[in-house]
C-alpha positions in Angstrom: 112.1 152.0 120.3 109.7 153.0 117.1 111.5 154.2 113.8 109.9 154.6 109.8 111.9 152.9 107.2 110.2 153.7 104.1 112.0 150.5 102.4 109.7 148.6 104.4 106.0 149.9 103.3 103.6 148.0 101.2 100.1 148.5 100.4 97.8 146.6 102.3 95.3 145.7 99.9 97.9 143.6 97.7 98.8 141.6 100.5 95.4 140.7 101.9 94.5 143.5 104.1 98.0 142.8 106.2 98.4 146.3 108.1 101.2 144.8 110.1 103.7 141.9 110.6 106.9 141.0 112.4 110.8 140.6 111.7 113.5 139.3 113.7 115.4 142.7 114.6 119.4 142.5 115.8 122.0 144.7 116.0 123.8 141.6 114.5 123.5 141.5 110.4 123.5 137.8 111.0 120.7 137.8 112.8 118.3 140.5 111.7 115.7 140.8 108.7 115.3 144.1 109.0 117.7 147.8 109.4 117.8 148.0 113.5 119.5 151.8 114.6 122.7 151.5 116.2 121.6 152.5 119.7 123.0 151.9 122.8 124.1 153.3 126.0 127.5 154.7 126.3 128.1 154.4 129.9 127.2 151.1 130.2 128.4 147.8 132.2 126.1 145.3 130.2 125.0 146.6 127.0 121.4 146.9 125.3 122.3 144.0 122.9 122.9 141.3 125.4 119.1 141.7 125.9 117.2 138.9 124.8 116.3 138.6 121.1 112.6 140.0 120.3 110.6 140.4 116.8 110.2 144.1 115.9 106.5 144.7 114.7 106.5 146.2 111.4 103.4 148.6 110.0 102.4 149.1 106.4 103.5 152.7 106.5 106.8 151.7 107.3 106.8 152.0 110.9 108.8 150.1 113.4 108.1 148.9 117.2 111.1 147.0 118.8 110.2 146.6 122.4 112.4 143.8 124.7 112.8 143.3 128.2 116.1 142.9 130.5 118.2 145.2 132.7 121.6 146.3 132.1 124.0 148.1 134.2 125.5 151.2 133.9 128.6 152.8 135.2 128.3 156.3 136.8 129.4 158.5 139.5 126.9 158.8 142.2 125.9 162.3 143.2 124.8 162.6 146.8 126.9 159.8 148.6 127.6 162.8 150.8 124.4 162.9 153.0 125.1 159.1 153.7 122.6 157.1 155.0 120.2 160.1 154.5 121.2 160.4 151.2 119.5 160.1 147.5 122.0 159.1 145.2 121.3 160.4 141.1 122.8 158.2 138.6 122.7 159.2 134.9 122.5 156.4 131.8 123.3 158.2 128.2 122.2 156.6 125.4 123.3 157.6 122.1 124.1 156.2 118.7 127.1 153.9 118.2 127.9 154.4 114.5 130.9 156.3 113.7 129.0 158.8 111.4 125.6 158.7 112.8 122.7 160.8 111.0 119.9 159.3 112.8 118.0 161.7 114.8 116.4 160.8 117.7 113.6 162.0 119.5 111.5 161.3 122.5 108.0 160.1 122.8 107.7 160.1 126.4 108.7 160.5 129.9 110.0 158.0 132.4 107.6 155.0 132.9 108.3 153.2 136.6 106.5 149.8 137.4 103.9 150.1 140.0 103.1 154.1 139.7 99.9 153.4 138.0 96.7 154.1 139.6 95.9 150.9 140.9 99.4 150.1 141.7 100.8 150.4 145.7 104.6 152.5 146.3 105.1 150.4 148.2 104.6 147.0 146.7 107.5 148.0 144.8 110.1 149.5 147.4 109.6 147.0 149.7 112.5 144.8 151.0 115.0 146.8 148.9 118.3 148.1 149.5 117.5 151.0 147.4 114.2 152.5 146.0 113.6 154.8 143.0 111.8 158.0 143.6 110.0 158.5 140.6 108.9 162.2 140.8 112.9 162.8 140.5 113.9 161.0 138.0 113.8 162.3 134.3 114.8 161.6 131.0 115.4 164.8 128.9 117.1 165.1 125.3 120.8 166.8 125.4 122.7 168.3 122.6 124.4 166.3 120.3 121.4 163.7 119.8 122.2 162.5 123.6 119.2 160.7 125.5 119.9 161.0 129.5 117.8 159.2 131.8 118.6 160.6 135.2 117.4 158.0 138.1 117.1 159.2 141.9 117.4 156.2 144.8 116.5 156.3 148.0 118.4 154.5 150.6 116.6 152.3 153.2 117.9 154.3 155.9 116.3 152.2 158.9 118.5 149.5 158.3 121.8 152.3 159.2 120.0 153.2 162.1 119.5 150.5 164.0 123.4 149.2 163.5 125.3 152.5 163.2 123.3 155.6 164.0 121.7 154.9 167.4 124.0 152.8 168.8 127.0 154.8 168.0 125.0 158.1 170.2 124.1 155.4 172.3 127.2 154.0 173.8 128.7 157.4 173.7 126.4 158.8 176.2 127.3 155.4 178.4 130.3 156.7 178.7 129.6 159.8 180.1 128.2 157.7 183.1 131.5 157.3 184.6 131.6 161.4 185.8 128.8 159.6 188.2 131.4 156.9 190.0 134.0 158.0 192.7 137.4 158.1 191.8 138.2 155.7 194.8 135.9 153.1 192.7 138.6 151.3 191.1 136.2 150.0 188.3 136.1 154.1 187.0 138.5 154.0 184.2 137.7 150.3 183.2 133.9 151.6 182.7 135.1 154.3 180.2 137.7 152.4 178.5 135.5 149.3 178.0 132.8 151.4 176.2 135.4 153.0 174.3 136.4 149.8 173.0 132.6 148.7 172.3 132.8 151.9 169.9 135.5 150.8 168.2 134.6 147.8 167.7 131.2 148.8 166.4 133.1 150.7 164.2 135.6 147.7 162.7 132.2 145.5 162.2 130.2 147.8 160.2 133.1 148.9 158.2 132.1 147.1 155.5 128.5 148.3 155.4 130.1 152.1 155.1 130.8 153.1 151.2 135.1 154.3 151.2 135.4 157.8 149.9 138.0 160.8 149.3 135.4 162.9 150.2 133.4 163.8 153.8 130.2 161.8 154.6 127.8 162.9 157.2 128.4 159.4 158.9 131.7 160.3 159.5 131.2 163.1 161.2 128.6 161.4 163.1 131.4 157.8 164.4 134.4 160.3 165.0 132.8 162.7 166.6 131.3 160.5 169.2 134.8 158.5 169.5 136.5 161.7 170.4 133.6 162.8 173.0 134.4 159.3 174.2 138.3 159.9 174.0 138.0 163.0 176.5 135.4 161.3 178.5 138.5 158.7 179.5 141.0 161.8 179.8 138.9 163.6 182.1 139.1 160.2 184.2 142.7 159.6 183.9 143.2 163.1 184.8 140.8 162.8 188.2 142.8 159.7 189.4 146.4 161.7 188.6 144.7 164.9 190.5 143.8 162.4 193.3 146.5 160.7 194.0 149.4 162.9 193.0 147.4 164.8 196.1 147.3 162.9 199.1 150.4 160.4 198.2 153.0 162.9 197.9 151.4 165.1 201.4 151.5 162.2 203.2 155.2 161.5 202.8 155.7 165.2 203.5 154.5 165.1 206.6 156.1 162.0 207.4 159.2 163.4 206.3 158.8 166.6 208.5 157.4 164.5 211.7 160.6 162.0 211.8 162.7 165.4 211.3 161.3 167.2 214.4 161.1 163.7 216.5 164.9 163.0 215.6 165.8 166.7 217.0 163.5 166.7 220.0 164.6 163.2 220.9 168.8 164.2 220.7 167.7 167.2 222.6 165.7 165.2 225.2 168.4 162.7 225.5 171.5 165.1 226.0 169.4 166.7 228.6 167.4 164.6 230.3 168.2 160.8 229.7 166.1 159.5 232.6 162.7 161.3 231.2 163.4 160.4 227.5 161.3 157.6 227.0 158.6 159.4 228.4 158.6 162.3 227.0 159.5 160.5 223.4 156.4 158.2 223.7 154.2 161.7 224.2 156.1 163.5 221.6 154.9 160.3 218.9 151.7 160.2 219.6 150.9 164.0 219.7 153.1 163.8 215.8 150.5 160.8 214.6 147.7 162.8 215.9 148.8 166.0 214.2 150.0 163.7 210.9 146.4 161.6 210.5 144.7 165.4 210.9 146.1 166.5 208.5 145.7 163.6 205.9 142.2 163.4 206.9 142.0 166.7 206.0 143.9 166.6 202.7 142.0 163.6 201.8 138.5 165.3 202.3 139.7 168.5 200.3 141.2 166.7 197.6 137.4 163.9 197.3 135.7 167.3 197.5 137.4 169.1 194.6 137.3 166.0 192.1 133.7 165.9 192.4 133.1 169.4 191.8 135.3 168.6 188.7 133.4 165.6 187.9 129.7 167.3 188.4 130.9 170.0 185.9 131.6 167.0 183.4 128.7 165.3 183.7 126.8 168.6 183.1 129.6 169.8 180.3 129.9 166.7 178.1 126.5 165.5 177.4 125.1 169.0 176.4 127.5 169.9 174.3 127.8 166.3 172.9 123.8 167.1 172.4 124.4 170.4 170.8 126.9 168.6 168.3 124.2 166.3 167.7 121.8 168.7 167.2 123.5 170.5 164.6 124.5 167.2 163.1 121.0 166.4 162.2 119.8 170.0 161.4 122.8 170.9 158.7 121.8 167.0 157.0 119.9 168.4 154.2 122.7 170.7 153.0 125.8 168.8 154.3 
């Protein structure tokens, strides 16, 4: 920060040629030697004057460098969280004058300097192993009305780190699941294979809860975990639904037929024994074997027609689900820039 106080020039050649000296400079009366401008940032956390203490150089003109080193934190609302973990989040620090009735006027003497953006000075020396990096050709510092300073800072997330414990596993495990359309029905282990990785998903989703940022608003990750849970969710239906189809089939025929064949054998054999009670046994022993015959025929047949059906059902599945889980995904990843 440079100001001119004019209370504070002297002629050089009455004070040995000094062009320049220092004063300790405070925001604190107590502790400065010198008039320091009430300056500070407004949305701020930590504040500019629980910097370190620094002498501010003084010219014979009347000038004034105060320069000091620190960090302080501001409080803002991130713009971007929406794109999440894709996203570049903008942050604004306004700095302004503190005094009640301020009639300083400030003005700018420069743009944005960033450590490590010099010529002989590597990107990424400076974004590596961080959670977040700045992206200097997007962050500015402009002059607003009413003597307001806002420097406007863009970070970029480090997106690989999402990836690897969200993103691809999540796409993953869902198309696992579609891996069950390939198993018979008869295969008991069916609806345990979908349910299990249904429960990986969810879990997946409990343990990296607290890596996720909580929001009113949409994020694209979102989208991205429900979407595969509910692809997941109908994957375990459609299974459900082939073992109801399967056996509601062949269980309930059966006893039909049973029902029907002890019917007929009860009437034949009263008829057989009012008639003729010395061929009975006979003829009843004939009459039960030709029913069993006609009874496992047509079970067999049932059986094949009903196996037959569920895996035309389950080959229209596996075709179904992962393209259009695919297509989802595609235009997932295509609408990121503008979600």
């Amino acid at each position: 920060m440079t100001w001119n106080d004019e209370r504070l020039r002297w002629d050089p050649k009455e004070f040995g040629g000094c062009f320049h000296t220092q004063f300790r400079a405070s925001i604190d009366p107590e502790l400065t030697n010198i008039w320091v401008p009430p300056f500070d940032l407004l949305n701020r956390e930590t504040s500019l004057q629980d910097l370190p203490e620094a002498y501010g150089t003084v010219t014979s003109v009347g000038d004034v460098f105060w320069s000091r080193f620190g960090s302080v934190k501001a409080l803002c609302f991130f713009q971007g969280l929406e794109r999440f973990p894709f996203d570049e989040l903008r942050c604004s620090f306004d700095f302004a004058s503190t005094a009640a009735f301020p009639r300083i006027k400030y003005n700018l003497l420069g743009n944005l300097t960033f450590l490590g953006t010099g010529e002989d000075a590597s990107e990424d020396e400076i974004r590596k192993y961080q959670e977040y990096a700045v992206v200097p050709e997007k962050s500015s510092i402009e002059l607003e009305e009413g003597n307001l300073i806002r420097a406007t800072f863009v970070f970029k997330r480090a997106t690989r780190y999402y990836n690897l414990k969200i993103v691809i596993p999540t796409i993953l495990f869902t198309f696992l699941t579609f891996g069950s359309f390939l198993l018979d029905q008869r295969v008991g282990e069916r609806l345990g294979f979908g349910v299990s990785v249904l429960l990986v998903i969810v879990a997946q989703a409990i343990l990296t809860s607290d890596i996720l940022p909580v929001t009113r608003e949409r994020l694209w990750i979102d989208v991205l975990t429900q979407g595969s849970q509910y692809f997941s969710i109908l994957a375990v239906a459609e299974s459900l639904l082939v073992a109801y189809l399967h056996y509601i089939k062949v269980e309930p025929a059966e006893g039909m037929e049973g029902k029907s064949s002890r019917k007929r054998n009860d009437e034949e054999r009263e008829s057989f024994l009012e008639n003729k009670k010395e061929e009975a046994p006979r003829e009843e022993e004939e009459l039960d074997s030709t029913n069993d015959k006609e009874s496992l025929l047509s079970r067999i047949k049932n059986f094949h027609w009903t196996a037959e059906k569920i895996l035309v059902l389950d080959s229209w599945c596996l075709i179904l689900f992962p393209s259009t889980y695919s297509i989802f995904l595609i235009v997932l990843f295509a609408s990121n820039r503008n979600f």
